[in-house]
C-alpha positions as CSV (number, residue, x, y, z in Angstrom):
1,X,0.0,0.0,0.0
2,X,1.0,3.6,-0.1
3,X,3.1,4.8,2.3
4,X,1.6,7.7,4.6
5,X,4.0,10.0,2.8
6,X,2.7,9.3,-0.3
7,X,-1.1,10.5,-1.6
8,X,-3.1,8.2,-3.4
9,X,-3.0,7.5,-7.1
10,X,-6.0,10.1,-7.4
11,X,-4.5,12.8,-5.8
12,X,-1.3,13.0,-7.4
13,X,-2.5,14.5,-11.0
14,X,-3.7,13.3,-14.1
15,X,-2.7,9.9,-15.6
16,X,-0.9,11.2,-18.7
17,X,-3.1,11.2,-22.5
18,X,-6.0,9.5,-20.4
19,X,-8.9,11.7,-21.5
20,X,-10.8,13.3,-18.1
21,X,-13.8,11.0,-18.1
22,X,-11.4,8.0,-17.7
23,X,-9.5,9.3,-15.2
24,X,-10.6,7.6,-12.4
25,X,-10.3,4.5,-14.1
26,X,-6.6,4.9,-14.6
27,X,-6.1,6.1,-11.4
28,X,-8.1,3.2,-9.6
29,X,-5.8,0.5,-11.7
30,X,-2.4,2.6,-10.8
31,X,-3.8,2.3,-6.8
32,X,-4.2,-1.1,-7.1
33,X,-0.4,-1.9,-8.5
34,X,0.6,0.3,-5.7
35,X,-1.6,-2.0,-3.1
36,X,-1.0,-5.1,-4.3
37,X,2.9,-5.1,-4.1
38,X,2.8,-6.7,-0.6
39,X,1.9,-9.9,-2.4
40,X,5.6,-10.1,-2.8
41,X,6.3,-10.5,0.7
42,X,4.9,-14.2,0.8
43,X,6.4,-17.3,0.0
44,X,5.3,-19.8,-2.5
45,X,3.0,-21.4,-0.2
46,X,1.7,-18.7,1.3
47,X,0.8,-17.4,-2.2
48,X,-1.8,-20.4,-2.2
49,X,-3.1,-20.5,1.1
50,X,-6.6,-19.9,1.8
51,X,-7.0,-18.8,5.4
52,X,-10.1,-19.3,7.1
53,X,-11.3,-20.6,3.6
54,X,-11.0,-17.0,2.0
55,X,-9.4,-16.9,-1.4
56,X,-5.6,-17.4,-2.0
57,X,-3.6,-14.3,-3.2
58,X,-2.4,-16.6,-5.7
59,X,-6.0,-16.8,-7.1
60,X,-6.3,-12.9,-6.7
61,X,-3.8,-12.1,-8.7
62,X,-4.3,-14.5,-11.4
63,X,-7.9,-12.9,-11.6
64,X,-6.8,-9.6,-11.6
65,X,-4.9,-10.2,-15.1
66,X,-8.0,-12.3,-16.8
67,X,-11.0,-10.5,-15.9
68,X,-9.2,-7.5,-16.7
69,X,-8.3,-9.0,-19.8
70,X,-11.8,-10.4,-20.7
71,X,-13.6,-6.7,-19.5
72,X,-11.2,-4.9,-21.7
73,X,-12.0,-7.4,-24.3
74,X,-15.8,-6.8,-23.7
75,X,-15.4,-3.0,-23.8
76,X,-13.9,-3.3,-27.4
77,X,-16.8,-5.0,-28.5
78,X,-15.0,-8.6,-28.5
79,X,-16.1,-12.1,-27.6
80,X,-13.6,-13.8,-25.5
81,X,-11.2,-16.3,-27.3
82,X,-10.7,-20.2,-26.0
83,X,-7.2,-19.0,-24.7
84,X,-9.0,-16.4,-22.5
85,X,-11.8,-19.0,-21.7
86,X,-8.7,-21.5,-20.3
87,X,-7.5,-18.8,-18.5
88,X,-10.6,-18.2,-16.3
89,X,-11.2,-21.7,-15.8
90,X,-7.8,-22.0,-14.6
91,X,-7.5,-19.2,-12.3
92,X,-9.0,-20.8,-8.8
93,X,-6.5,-23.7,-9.1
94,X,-3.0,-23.3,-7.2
95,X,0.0,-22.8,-9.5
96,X,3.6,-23.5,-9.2
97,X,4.3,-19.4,-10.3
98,X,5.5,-17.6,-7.7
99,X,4.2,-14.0,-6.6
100,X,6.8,-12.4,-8.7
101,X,5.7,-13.8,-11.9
102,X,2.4,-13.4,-10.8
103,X,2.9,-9.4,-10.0
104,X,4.4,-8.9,-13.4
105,X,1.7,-10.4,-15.1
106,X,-0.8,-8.1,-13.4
107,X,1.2,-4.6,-14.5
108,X,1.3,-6.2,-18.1
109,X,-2.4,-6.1,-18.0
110,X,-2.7,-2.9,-16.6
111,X,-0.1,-1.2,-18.7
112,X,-3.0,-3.0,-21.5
113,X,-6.0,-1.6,-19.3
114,X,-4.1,2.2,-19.7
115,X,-3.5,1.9,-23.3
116,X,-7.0,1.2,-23.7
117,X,-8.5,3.6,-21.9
118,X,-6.0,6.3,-23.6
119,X,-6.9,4.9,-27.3
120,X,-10.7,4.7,-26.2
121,X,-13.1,8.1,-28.1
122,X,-15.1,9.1,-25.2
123,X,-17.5,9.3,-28.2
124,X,-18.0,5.8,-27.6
125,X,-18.1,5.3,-23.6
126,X,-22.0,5.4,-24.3
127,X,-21.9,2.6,-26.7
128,X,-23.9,-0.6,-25.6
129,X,-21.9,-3.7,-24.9
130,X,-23.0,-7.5,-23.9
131,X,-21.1,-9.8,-21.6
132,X,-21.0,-13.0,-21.8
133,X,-22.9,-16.1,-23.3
134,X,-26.1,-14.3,-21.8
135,X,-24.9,-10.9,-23.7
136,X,-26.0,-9.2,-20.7
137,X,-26.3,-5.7,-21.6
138,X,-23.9,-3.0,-20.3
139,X,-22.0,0.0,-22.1
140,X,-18.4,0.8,-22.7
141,X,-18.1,3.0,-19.6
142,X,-19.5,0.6,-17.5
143,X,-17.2,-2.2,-18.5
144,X,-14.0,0.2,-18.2
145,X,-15.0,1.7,-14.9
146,X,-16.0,-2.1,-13.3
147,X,-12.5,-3.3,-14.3
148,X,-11.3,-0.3,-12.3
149,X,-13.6,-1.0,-9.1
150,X,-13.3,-4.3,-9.6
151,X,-9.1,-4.7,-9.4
152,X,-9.6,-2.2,-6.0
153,X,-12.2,-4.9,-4.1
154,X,-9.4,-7.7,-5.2
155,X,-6.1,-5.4,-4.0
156,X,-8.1,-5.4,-0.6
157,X,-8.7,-9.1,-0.3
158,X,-4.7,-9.3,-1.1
159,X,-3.8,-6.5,1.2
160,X,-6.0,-8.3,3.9
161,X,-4.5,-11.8,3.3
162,X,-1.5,-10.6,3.3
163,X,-1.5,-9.5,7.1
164,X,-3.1,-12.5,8.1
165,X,-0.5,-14.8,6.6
166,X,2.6,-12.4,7.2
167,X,2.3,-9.8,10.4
């Protein structure tokens, strides 16, 4: 997390080229990288340990850099691929990467999530979107905005685990 020194991703300026409207977006998916660092701290096992049943950070992390994926993909106007579809059914099973890997993985995404949201007309953030097999309706502001919100609820679940497995 951020030190006490240090204001929070929304407070330190605009994200560079990230037009005004998305700007909480980009700042909610540069908070969470900041946050989730303390997933380094743990060991391999502790990566996949499940405390009181609650979710591993392993799985956190791995679902941080598909369902970002897939809701970027969604927000394009996309169907997901089988290689995506793998991907989320492999997330909740425990993997031999470590934290590091893992951690990497989840800044390539969201270096992906920031180039989308600066290439993205905010002509378009209106523009309906489905999700899923369903096709559930929703619109391309609503899918970039829930990957933003969504990676904050999982960087609290990894902060939290975190203290319970380390401090």
């Amino acid at each position: 997390m951020a030190t006490t020194n240090t204001p929070e991703r929304w407070l330190r300026g605009p994200v560079e080229d990230v037009p005004a409207l998305l700007q909480p977006a980009a700042h909610a998916f540069l908070q969470t990288l900041d946050d989730i660092e303390v997933a380094g701290r743990l060991t391999n096992e502790q990566l996949w340990q499940t405390p009181g049943g609650a979710a591993s950070v392993g799985f956190h992390l791995m679902h941080l850099i598909g369902s970002t994926d897939r809701l970027l993909t969604y927000a394009r106007g996309e169907t997901l691929n089988d290689a995506q579809k793998a991907a989320f059914r492999a997330e909740s099973a425990p993997s031999p990467v470590d934290a590091a890997t893992l951690l990497a993985g989840v800044r390539q995404a969201f270096d992906r999530a920031l180039v989308q949201l600066r290439s993205t007309p905010t002509s378009s953030l209106t523009d309906a979107r489905a999700v899923g097999r369903a096709g559930l309706p929703t619109t391309v502001i609503g899918l970039l905005f829930h990957a933003a919100e969504h990676s904050q609820r999982h960087a609290g679940q990894i902060v939290t685990t975190v203290k319970v497995l380390v401090d």
